[in-house]
Biopython code that builds the backbone (N, CA, C, O; Angstrom):
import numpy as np
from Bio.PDB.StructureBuilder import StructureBuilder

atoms = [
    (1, "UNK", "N", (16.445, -18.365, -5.458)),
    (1, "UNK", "CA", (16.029, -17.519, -4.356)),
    (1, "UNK", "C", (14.727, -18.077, -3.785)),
    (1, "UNK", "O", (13.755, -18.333, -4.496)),
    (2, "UNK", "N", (14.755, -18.215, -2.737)),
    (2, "UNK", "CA", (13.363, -19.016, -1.810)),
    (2, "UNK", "C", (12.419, -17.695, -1.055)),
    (2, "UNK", "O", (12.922, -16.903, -0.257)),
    (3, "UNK", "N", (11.447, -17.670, -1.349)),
    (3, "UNK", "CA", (10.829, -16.277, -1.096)),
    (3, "UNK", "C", (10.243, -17.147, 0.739)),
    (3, "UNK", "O", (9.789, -18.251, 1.043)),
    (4, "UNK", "N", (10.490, -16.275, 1.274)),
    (4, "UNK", "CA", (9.618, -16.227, 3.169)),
    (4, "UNK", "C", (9.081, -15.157, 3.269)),
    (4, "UNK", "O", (9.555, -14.090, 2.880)),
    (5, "UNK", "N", (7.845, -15.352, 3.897)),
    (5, "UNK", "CA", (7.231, -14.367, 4.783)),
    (5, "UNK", "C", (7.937, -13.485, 5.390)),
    (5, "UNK", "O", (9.116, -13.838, 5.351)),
    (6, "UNK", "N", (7.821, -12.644, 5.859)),
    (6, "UNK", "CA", (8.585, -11.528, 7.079)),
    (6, "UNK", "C", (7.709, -11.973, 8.170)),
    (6, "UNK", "O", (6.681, -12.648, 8.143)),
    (7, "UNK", "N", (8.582, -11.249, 9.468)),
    (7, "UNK", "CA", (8.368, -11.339, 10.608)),
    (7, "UNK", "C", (6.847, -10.796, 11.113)),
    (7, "UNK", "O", (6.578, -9.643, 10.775)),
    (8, "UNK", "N", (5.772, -11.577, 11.941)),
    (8, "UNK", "CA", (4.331, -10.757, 12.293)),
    (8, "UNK", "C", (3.639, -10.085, 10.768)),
    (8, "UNK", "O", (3.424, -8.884, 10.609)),
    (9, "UNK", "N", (3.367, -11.148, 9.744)),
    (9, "UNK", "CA", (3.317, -10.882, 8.368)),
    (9, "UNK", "C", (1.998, -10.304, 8.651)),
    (9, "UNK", "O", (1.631, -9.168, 8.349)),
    (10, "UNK", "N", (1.210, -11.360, 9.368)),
    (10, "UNK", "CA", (-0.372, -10.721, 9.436)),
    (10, "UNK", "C", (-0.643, -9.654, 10.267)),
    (10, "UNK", "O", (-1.781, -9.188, 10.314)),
    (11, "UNK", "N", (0.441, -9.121, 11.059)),
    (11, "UNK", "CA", (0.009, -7.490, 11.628)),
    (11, "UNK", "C", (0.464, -6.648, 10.706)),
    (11, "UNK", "O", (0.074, -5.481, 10.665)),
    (12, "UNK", "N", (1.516, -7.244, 9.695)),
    (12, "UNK", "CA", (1.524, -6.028, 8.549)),
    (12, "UNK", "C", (0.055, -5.875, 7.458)),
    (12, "UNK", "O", (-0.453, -4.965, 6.804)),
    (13, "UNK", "N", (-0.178, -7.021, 7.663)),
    (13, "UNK", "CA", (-1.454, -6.684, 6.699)),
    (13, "UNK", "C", (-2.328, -5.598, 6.952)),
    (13, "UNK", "O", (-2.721, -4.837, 6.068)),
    (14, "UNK", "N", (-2.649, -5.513, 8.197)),
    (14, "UNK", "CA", (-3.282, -4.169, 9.076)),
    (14, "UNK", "C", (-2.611, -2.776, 9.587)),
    (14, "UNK", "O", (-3.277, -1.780, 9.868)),
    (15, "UNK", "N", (-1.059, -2.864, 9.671)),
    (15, "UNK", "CA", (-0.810, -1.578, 10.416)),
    (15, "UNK", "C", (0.419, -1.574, 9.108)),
    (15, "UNK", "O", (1.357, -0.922, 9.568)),
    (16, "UNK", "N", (0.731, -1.986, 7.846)),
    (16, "UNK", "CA", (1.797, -0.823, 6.991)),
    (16, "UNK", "C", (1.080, -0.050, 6.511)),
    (16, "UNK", "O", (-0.039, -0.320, 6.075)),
    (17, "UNK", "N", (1.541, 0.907, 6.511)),
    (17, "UNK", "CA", (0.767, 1.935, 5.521)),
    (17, "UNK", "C", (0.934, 1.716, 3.954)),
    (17, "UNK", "O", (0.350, 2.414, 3.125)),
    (18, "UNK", "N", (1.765, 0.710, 3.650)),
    (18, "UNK", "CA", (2.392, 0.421, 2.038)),
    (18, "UNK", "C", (0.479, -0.211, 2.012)),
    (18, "UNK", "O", (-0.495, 0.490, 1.736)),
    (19, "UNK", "N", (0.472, -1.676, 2.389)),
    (19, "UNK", "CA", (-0.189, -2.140, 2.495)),
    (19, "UNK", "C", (-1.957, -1.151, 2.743)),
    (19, "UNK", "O", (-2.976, -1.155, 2.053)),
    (20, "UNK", "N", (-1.683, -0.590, 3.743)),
    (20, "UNK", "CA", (-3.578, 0.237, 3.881)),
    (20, "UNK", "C", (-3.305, 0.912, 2.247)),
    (20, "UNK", "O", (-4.135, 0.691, 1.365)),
    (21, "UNK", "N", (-2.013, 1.775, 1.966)),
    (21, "UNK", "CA", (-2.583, 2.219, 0.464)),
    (21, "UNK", "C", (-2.979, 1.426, -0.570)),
    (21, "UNK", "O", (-3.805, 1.843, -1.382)),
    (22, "UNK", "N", (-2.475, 0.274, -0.653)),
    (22, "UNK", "CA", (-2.676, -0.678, -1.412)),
    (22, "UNK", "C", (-4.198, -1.586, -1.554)),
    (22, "UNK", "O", (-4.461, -2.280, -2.536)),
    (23, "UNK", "N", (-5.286, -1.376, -0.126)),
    (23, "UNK", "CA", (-6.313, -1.792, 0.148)),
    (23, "UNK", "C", (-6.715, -0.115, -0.303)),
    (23, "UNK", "O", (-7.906, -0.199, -0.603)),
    (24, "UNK", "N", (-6.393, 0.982, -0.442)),
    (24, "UNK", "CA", (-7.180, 2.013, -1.532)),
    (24, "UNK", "C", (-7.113, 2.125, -2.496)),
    (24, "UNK", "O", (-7.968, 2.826, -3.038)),
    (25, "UNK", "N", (-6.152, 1.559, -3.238)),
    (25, "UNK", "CA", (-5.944, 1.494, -4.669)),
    (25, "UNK", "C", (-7.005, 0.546, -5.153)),
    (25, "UNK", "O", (-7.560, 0.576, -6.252)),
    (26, "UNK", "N", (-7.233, -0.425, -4.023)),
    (26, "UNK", "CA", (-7.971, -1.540, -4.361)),
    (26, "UNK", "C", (-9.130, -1.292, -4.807)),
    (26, "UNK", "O", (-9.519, -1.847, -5.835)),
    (27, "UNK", "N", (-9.903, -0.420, -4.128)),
    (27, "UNK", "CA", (-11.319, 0.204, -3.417)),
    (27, "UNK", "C", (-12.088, 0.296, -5.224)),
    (27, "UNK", "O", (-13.063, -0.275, -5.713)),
    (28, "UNK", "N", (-11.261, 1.121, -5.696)),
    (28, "UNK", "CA", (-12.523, 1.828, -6.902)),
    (28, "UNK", "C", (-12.541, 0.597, -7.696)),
    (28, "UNK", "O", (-13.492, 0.511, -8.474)),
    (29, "UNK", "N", (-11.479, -0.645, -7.674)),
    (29, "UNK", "CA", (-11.664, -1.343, -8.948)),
    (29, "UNK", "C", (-13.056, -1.968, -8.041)),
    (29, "UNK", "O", (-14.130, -1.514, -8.437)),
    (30, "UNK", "N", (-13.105, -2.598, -7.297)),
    (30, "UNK", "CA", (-14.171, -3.071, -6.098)),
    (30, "UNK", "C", (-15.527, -2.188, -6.606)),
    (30, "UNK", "O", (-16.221, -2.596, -7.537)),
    (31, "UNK", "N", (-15.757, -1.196, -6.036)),
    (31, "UNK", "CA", (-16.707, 0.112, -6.395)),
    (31, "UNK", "C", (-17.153, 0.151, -7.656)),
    (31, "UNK", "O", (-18.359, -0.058, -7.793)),
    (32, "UNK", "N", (-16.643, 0.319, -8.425)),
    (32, "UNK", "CA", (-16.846, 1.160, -9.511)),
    (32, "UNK", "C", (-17.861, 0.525, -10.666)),
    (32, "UNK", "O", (-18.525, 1.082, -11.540)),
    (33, "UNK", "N", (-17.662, -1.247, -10.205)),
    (33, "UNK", "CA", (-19.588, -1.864, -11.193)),
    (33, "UNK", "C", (-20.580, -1.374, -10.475)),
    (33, "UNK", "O", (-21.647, -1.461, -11.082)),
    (34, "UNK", "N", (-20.672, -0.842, -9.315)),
    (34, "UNK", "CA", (-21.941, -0.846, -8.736)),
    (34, "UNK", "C", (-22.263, 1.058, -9.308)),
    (34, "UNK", "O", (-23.244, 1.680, -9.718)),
    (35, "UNK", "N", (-21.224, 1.292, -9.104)),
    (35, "UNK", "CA", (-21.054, 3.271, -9.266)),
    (35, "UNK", "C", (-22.539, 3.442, -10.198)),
    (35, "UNK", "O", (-22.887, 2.301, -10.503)),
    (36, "UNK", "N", (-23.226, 4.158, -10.583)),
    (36, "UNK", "CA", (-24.017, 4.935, -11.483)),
    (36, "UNK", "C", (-23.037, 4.888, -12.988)),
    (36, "UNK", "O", (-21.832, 5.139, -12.986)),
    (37, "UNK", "N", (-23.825, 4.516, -14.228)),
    (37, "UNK", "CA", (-23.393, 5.361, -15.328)),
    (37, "UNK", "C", (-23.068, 6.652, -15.577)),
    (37, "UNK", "O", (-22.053, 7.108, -16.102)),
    (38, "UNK", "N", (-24.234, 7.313, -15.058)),
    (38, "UNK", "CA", (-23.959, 8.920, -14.641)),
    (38, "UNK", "C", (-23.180, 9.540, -14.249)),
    (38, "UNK", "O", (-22.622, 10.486, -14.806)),
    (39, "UNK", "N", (-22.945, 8.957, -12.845)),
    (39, "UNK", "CA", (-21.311, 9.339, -12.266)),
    (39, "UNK", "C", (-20.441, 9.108, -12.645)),
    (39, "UNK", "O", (-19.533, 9.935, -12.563)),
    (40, "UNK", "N", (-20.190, 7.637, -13.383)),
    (40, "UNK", "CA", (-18.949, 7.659, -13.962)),
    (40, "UNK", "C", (-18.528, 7.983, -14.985)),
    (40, "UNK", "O", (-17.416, 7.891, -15.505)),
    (41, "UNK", "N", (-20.022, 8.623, -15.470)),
    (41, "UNK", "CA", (-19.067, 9.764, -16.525)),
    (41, "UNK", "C", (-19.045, 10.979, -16.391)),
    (41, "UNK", "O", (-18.557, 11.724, -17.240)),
    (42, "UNK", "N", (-19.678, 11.458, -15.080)),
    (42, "UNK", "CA", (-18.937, 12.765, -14.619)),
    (42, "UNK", "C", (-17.369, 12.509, -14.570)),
    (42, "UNK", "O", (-16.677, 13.478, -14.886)),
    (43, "UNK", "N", (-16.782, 11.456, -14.253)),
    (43, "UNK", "CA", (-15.251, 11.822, -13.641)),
    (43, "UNK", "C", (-14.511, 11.631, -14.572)),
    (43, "UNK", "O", (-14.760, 10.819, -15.463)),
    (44, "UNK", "N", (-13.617, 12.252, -14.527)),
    (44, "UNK", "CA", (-12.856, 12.478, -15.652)),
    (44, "UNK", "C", (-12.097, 11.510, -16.201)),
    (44, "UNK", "O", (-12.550, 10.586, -15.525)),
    (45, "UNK", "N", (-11.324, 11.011, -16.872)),
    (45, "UNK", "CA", (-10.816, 9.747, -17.333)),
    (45, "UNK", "C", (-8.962, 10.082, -16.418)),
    (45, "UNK", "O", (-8.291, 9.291, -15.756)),
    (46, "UNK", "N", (-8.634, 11.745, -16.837)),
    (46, "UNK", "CA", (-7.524, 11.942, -16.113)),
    (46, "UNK", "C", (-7.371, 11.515, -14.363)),
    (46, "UNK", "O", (-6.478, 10.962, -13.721)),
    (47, "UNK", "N", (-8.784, 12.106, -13.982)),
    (47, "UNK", "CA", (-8.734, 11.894, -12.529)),
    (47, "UNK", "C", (-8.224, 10.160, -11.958)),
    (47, "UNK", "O", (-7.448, 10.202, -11.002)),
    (48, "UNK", "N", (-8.449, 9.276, -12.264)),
    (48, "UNK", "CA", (-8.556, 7.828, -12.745)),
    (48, "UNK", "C", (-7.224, 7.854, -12.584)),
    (48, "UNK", "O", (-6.674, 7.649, -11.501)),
    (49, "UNK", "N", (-6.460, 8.182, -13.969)),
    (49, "UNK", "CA", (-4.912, 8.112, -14.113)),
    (49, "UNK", "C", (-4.294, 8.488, -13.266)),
    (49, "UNK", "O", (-3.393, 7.747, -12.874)),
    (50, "UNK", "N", (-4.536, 10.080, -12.457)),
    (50, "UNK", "CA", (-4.026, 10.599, -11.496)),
    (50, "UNK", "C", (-4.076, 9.767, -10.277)),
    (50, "UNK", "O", (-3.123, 9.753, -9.497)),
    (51, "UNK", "N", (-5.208, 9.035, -10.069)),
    (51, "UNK", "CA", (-5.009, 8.521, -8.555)),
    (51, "UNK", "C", (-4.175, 7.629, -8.782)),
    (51, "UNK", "O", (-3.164, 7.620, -8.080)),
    (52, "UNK", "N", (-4.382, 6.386, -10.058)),
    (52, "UNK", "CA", (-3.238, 5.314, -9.952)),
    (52, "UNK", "C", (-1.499, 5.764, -9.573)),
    (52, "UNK", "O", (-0.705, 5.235, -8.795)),
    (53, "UNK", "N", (-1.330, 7.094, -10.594)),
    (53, "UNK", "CA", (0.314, 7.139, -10.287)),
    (53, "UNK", "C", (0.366, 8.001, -8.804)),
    (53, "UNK", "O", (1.488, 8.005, -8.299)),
    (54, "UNK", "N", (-0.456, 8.567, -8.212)),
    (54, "UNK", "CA", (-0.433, 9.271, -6.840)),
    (54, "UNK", "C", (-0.298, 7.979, -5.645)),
    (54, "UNK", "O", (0.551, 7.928, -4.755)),
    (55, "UNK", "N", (-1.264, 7.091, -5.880)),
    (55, "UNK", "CA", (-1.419, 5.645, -5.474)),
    (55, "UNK", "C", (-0.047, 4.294, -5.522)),
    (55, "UNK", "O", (0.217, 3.303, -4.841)),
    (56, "UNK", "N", (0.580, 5.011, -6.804)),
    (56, "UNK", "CA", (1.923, 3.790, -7.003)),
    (56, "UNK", "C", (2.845, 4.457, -6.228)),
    (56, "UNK", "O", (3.610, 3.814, -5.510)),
    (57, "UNK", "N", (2.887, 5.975, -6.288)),
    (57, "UNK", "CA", (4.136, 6.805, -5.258)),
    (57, "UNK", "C", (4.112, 6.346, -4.210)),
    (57, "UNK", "O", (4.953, 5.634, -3.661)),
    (58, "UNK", "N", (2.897, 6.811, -3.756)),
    (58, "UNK", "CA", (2.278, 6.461, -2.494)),
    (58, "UNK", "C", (3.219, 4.879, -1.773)),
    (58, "UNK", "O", (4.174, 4.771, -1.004)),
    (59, "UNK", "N", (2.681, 4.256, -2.225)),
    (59, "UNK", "CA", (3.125, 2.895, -1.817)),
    (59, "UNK", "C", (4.907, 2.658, -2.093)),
    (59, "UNK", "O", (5.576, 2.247, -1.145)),
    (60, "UNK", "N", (5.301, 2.827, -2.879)),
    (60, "UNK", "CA", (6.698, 2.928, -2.890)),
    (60, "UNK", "C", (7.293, 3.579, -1.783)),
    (60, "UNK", "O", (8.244, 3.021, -1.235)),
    (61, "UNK", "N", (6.800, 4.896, -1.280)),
    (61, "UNK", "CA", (7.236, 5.949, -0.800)),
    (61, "UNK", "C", (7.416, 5.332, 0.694)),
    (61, "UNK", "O", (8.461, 5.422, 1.338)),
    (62, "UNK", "N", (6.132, 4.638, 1.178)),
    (62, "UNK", "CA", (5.505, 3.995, 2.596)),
    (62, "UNK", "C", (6.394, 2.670, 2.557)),
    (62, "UNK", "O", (6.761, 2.125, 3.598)),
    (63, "UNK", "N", (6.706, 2.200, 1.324)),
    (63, "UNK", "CA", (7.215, 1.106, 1.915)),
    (63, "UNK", "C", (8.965, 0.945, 2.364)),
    (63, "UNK", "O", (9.612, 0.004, 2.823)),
    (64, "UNK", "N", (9.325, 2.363, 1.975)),
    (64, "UNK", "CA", (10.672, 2.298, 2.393)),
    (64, "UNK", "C", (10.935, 3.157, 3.913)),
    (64, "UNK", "O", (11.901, 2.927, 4.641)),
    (65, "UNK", "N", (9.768, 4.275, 4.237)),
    (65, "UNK", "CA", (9.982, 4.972, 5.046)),
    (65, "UNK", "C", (9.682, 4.202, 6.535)),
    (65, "UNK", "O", (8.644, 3.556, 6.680)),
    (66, "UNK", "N", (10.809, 4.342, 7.763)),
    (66, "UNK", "CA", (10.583, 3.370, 8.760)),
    (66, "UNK", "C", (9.182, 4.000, 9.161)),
    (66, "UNK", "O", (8.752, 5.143, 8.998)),
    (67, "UNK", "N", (8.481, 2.613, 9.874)),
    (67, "UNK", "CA", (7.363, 2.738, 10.624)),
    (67, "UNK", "C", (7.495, 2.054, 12.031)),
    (67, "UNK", "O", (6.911, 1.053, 12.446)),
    (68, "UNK", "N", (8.505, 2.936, 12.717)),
    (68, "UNK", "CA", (8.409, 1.995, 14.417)),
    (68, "UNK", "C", (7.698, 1.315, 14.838)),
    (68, "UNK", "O", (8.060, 0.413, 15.595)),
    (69, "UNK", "N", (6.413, 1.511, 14.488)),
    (69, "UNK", "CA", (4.739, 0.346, 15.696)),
    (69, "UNK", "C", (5.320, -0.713, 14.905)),
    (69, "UNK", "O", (5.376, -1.717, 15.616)),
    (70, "UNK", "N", (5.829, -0.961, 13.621)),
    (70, "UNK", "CA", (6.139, -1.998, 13.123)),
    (70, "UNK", "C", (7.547, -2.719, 13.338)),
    (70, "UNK", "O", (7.826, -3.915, 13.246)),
    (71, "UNK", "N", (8.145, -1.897, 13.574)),
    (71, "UNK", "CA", (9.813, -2.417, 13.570)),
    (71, "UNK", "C", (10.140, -2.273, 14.829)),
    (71, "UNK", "O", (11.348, -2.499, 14.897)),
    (72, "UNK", "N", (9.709, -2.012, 15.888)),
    (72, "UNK", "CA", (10.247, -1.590, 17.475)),
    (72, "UNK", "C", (10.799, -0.207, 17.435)),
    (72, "UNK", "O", (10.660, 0.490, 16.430)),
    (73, "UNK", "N", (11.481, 0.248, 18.606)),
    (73, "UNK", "CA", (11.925, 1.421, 18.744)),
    (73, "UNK", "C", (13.327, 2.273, 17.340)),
    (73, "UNK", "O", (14.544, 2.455, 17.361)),
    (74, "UNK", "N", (12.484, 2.482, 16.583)),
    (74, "UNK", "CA", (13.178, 2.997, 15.113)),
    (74, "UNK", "C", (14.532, 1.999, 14.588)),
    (74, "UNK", "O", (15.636, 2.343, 14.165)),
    (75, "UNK", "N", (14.009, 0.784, 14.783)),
    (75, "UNK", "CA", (14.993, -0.224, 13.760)),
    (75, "UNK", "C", (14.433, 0.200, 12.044)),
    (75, "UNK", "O", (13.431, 0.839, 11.723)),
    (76, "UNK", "N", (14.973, -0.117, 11.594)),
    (76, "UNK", "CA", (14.400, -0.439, 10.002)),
    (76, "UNK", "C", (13.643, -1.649, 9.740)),
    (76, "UNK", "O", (13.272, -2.113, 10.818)),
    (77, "UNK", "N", (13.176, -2.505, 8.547)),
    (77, "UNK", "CA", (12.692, -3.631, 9.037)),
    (77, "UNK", "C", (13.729, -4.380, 8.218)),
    (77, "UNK", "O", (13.669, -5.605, 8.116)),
    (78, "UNK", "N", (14.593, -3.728, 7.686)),
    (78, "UNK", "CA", (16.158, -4.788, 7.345)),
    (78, "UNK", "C", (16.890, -5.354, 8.749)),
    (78, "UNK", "O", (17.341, -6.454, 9.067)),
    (79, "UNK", "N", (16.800, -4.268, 9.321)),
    (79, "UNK", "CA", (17.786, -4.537, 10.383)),
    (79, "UNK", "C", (17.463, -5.182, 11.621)),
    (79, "UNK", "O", (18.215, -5.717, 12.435)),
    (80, "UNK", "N", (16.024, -5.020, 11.626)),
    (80, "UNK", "CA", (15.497, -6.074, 12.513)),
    (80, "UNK", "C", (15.431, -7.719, 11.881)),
    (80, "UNK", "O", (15.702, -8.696, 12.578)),
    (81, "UNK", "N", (15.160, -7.771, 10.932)),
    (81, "UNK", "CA", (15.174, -9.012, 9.998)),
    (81, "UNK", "C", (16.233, -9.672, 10.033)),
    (81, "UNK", "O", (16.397, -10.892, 10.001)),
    (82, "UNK", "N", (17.189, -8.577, 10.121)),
    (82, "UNK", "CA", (19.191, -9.773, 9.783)),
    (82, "UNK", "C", (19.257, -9.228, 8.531)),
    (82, "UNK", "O", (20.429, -9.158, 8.162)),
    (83, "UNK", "N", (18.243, -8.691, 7.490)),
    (83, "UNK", "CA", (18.645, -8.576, 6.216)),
    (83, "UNK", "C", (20.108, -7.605, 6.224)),
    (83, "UNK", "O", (20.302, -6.832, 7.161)),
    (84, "UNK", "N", (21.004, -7.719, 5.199)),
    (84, "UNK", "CA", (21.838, -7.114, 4.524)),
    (84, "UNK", "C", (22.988, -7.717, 5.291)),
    (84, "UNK", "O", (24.030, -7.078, 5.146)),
    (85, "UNK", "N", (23.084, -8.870, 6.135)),
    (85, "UNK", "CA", (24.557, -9.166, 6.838)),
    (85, "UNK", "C", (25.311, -10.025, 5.989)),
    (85, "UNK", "O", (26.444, -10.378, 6.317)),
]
sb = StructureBuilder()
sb.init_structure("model")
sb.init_model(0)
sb.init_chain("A")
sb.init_seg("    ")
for serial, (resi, resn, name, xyz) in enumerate(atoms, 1):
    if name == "N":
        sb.init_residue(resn, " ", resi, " ")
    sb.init_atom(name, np.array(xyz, "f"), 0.0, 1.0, " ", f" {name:<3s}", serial, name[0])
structure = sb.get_structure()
């Protein structure tokens, strides 16, 4: 199997929403050396866990649901692609 890019790869980098959740998931590992000791042990260790699996839905969820600005007037992005023929 030969992996390709998709179509306008670098406007998905900016307008999927799979992708923007995926630049928030990113955020706290980024954040979180600079954070306070203090604060980070106010937060709870659950809260942490909770965002990752809210964060993995998240992105699963976005990456199947159509996003027209991306695909044209409500194609899928299979079906604009050729995929599944």
């Amino acid at each position: 199997m030969r992996l390709t890019l998709i179509e306008n790869w670098a406007r998905h980098l900016w307008a999927a929403w799979s992708v923007r959740i995926a630049y928030l998931v990113a955020l706290p590992g980024i954040v979180w050396p600079v954070i306070p000791d203090d604060v980070r042990a106010a937060l709870p260790p659950e809260y942490v866990q909770i965002f990752a699996i809210v964060a993995a839905v998240s992105i699963a969820v976005a990456r199947v649901v159509n996003q027209p600005k991306l695909t044209g007037a409500g194609q899928t992005g299979a079906e604009q692609s050729g995929a599944g023929e």
